[in-house]
N, C-alpha and C positions, 0 to 999 in steps of 0.2 A: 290928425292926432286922435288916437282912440280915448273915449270916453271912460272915465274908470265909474265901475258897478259898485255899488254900495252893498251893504250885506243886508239879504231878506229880512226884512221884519215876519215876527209869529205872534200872533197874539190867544190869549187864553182866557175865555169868562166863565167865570164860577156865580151860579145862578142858587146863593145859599139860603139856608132859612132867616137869618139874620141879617146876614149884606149880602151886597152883590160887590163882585171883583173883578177887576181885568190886568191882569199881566201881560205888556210887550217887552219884547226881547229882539233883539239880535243875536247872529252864530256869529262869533269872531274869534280868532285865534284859537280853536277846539273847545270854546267855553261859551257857556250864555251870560249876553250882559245886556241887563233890564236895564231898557230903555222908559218903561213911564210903568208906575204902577196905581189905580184907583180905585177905589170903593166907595161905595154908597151903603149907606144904614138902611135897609128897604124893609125888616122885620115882617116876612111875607109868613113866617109861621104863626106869628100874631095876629094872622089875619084869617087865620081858622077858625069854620065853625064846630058845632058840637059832629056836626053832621062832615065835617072834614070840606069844608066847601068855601074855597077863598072870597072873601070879602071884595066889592067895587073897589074900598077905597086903600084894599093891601095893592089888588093887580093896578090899580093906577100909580102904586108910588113903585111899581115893577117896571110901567110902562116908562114913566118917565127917568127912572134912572138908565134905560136903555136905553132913550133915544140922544143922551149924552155919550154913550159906549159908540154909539152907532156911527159918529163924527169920525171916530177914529181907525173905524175898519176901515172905510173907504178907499185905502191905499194899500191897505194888505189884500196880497192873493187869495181868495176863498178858500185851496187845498192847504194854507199856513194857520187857517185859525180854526179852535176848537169852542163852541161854547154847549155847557152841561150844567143841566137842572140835577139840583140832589134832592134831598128826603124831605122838603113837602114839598114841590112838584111831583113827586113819587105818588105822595098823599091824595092831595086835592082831586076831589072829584070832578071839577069841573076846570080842570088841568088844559083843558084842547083849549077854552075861550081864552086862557092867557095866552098860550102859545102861537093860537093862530094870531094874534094882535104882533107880539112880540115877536115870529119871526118876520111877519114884513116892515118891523120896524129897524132891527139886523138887519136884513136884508139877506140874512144866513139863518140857517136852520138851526134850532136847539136840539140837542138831545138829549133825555130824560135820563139816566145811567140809573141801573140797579145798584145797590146798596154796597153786593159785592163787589159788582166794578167799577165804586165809588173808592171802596177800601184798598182795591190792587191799585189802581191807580193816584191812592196818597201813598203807599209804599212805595210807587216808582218815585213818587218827587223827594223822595225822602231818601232812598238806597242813593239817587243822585248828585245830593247834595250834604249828607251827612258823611263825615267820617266814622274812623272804626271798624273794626273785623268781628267775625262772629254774627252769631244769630240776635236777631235786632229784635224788638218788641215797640210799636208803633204805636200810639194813644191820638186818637184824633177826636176833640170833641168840637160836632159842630152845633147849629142853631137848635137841630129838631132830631140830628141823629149822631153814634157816637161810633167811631170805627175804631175798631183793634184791630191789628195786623200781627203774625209774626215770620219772620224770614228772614232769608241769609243772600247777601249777596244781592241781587235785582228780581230772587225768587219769592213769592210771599208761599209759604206753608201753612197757614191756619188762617180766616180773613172775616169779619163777621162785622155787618150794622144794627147796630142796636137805636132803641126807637126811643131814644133820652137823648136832651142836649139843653143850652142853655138857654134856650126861649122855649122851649116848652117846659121844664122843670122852673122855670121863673114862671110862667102863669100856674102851674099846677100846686107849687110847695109856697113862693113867696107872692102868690095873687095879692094876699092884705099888705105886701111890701112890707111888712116886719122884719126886723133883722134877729129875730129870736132863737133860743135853743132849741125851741120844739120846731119850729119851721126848718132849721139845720137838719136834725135829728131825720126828721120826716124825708126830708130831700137825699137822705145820706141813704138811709136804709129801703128804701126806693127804688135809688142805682144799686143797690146791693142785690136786691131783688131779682133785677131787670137781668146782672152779668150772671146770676146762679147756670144757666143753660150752660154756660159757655166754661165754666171754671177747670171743669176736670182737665177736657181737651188742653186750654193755655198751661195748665199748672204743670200737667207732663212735658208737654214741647219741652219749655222753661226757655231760656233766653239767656245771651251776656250781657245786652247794654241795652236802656229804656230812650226810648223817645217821645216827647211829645211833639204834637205836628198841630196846633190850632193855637184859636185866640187868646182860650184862657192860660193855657202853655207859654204864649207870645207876654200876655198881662202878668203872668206870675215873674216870670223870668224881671220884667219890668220893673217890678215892686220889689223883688229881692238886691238888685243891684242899686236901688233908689234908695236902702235901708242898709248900705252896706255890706250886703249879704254876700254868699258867690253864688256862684249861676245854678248848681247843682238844686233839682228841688226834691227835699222830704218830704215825709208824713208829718214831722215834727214842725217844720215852717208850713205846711198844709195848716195844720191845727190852730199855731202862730196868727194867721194870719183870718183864720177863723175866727180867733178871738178876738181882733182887731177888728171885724165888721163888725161883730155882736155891739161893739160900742157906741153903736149908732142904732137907735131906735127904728128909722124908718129906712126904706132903701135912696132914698132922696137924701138923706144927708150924711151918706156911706162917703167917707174920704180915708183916704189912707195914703201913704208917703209911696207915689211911684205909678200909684193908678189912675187911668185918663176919664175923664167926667165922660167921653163915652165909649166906656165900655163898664162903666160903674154899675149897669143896669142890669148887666149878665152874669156880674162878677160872681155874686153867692151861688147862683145856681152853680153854673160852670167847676166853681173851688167846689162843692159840696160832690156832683159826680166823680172829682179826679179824685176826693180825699178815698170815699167806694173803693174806685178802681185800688188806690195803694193799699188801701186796708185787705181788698177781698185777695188781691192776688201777691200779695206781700213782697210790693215792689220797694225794695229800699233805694232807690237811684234814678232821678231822670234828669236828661236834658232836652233844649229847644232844638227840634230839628231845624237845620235850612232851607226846607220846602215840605209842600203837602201836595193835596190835589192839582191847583194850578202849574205846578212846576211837574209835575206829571204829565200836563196834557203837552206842556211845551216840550218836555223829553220824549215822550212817543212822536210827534213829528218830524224831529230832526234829526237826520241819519246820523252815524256815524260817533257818537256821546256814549255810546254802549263801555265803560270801560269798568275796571274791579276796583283800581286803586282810584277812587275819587280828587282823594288829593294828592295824588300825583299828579293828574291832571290839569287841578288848579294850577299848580305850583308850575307847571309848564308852560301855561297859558300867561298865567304874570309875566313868566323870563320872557318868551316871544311876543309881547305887549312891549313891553320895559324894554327890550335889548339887552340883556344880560345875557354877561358871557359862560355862557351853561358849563361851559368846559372847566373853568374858573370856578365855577360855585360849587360843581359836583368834587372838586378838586378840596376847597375847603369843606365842605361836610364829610366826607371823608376823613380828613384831618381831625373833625372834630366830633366824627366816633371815635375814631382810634384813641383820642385823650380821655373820650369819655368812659371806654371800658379800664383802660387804664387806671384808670382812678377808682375803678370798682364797679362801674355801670349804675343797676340799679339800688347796690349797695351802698352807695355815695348818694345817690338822688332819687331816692324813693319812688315817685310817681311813675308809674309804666309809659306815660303818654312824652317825658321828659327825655327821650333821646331823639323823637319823632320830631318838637319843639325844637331842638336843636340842629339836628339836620335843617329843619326849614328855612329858621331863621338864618342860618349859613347860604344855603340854597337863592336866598331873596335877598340879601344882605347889602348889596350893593343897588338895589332899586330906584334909592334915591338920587342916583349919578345922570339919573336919564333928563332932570330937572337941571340939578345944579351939585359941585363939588364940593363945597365949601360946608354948606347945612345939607349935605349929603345924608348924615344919620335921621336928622330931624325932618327930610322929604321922608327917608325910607319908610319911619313911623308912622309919619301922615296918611302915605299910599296903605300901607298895611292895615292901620286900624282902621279905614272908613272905604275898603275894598268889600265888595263881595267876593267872599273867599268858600266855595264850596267844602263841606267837608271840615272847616274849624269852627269851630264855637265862637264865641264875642268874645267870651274873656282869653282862648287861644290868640284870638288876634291881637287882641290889646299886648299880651304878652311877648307875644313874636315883636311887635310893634315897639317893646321897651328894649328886648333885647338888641334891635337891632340900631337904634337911637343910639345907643353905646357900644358900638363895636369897634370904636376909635378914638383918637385924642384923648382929650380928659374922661377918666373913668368917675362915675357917679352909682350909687349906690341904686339897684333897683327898687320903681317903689311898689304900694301894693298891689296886687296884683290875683286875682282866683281860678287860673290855670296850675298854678303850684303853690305851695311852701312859698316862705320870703328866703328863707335857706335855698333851698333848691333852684329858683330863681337866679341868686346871687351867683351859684357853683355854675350854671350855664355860662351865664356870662362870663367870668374868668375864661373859660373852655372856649368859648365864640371868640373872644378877643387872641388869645393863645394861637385857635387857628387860623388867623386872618396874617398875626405875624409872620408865624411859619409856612406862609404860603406870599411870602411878602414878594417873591422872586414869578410868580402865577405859573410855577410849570411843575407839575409833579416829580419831575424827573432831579430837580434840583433840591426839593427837599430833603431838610435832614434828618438822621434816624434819629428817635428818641427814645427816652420815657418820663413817664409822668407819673409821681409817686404820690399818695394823699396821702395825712392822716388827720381826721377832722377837718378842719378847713386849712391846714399848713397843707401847699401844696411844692413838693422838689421836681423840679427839668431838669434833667441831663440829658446835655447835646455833647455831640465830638469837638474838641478845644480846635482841631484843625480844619474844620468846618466853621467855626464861629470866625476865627482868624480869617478866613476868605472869605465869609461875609460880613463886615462890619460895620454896617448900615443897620440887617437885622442885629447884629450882635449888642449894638446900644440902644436900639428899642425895645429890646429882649431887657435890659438892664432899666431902662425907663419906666418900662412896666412892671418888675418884680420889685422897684419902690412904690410905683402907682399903687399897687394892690395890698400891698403893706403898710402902706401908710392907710389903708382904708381899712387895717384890719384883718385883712388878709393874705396873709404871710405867703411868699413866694421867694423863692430861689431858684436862681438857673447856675446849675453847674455842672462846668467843662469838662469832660472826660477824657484821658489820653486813649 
């Protein structure tokens, strides 16, 4: 009997000025799935002198958070793992005594990465795992340096490190630990300073959609859904949330609703660079990418991830994970454009990303059947919302995850949710459920023609009467549902045509 092979592990360490990281993964089913991810608080930028020259007691808390890394190479192949020092190992002057220590404590070699090929390489783990089209615009602020990227596609076009980040602006602007206006102030117009070089260059490019790829990106996003907020982050919740440190005299008794006691240390510095960035380059939009550098290094290793549509990827990877019957699913989303332009497209449901949300959740819909039938909606949601899903946001997931809760039986009202509208939300789901019926028979060929008429939320079907006659299985759940959704308020009728 042949032995079955298990899928390569890769692992990836990020050697940063504030922690240090290690991501392992696996390649399975055309996607990576993290298998362990850790960090350690090492704050090696902290341990600069004047003269740039790391301290005994920064390179020992270096050594020893590696020699816990070091347990877990063991088993991985040498050509599977990457580890890279960024911007102050760049810095330090006496950069080889850490190095020679630490690689024979890996037992694999480090390498130092320039700034630049610090920045192209958070743009690959980013083009990887974010969705969206168009020309991206990439925010990475780390310890001791801050990358912007911009590009299209897996290409970066403009790429730059700059020599600000949140452990060195926390020793330079908040050394007294005040949480003051003039310490803001100071710290703001600083990075203001710092991006001048670079402004004309980005401000031409320009860009469609912002990303941030770091930790205070990771903390903000935290604090906004901890406070109610939606995921999207402004200048004006930038500001928001300024003011909310200010209310704590000292950086030691900085609490705020959503942010973790450690990262409370970095948090002003970190907010006061990004607030810069949105002011100098007059970014009104960003979100959390789903990878940075470590998901970089994992993607240039393993062949064959090269692909445009991210999430189409995913979405493939789930059904061949899951056993979903692809042919079935592509069957129902189908169905539920067709109802969706019908109704008006984006004229019916505002949000551009709202047709994209509904294919998906059509696409994955039946996810939960791989568990069990019965709370089939309530597996689906569970897989979907606490998946890593390249390419959708949290609150995408969470959404997808509501919609598809409900794509049978007793219908319930969607609740809130910061991928759409509560309106828009609501119009999906009628549309998800609609196409699930009309594909109740799973063969394209036996569907029936329609149309689907809106106006406001009153929505009219017309099917052929001699078609509903020969099915009347769908014919009375067709009729189930157009009370279901009326009695919620959402008027529906299905009618017969000769």
């Amino acid at each position: 009997m042949s032995q079955a092979v298990s899928s390569p592990l890769y692992a990836a360490i990020d050697l940063g000025s504030n922690s240090f990281h290690m991501l392992i993964v696996r390649h399975v089913d055309g996607s990576i799935q993290t298998m362990a991810k850790i960090k350690r608080k090492v704050r090696l930028a902290a341990g600069l002198d004047e003269e740039n020259s790391l301290s005994q007691e920064a390179m020992q808390r270096g050594w020893d958070c590696l020699s816990l890394f070091a347990e877990r190479l063991q088993d991985i192949p040498q050509e599977n793992i990457r580890v890279v020092g960024t911007a102050t190992l760049r810095t330090a002057t006496n950069v080889g005594t850490f190095l020679h220590k630490a690689n024979q404590i890996l037992g694999h070699k480090i390498e130092t990465i320039s700034g630049d090929e610090e920045a192209a390489t958070i743009y690959k783990g980013v083009a990887h795992t974010s969705g969206g089209s168009g020309r991206r615009f990439v925010v990475d602020i780390g310890g001791a340096s801050t990358e912007l990227i911009i590009g299209e596609g897996f290409e970066a076009k403009a790429l730059t490190s700059l020599k600000m980040g949140c452990v060195t602006w926390l020793e330079k602007h908040f050394r007294d630990r005040q949480l003051t206006k003039a310490n803001f102030e100071h710290a703001i117009e600083d990075a203001k300073n710092t991006l001048t070089p670079i402004l004309q260059q980005y401000r031409s490019l320009g860009w469609d959609v912002c990303v941030g790829a770091s930790g205070t990106v990771q903390a903000l996003q935290e604090i906004m859904l901890a406070q109610g907020m939606d995921e999207v982050i402004t200048l004006t919740k930038l500001k928001r949330l300024q003011n909310q440190a200010m209310l704590a005299d000292h950086l030691e008794e900085l609490e705020i609703e959503g942010l973790t006691l450690e990262r409370a240390l970095v948090f002003p510095s970190g907010l006061s660079i990004l607030i810069a960035i949105f002011e100098e380059l007059q970014i009104e939009a960003m979100t959390l990418a789903g990878g940075a550098l470590r998901e970089g290094l994992v993607y240039e290793m393993v062949d064959g991830l090269r692909q445009d549509d991210i999430r189409e990827r995913t979405i493939h990877s789930i059904q061949s994970r899951y056993q979903i019957d692809t042919v079935y699913a592509e069957q129902v989303a189908e169905l539920a454009s067709k109802l969706f332009h019908q109704c008006g497209g984006v004229g019916w449901v505002a949000e551009p990303q709202a047709e994209m949300l509904l294919r998906t959740a059509a696409q994955l819909h039946e996810i939960g059947l791989a568990i069990d039938y019965k709370k089939g909606g309530e597996h689906s949601a569970y897989l979907i919302q606490n998946s890593d899903l390249p390419g959708f946001t949290r609150a995408q997931r969470y959404c997808l995850g509501e919609l598809i809760r409900r794509y049978r039986d007793n219908i319930a009202t969607m609740p809130e949710q910061h991928a759409l509208s509560g309106n828009s939300g609501k119009r999906l789901l009628r549309l998800l459920r609609l196409a699930v019926l009309l594909s109740h028979r799973r063969n394209s060929a036996l569907e029936p023609r329609f149309t689907l008429k809106s106006s406001d939320d009153t929505l009219q079907l017309f099917l052929n009467a001699q078609w509903l006659e020969s099915n009347p299985l769908t014919k009375a759940e067709l009729e189930i549902e157009a009370n279901r959704q009326t009695d919620m308020g959402w008027p529906l009728e299905v009618v017969a045509q000769e």
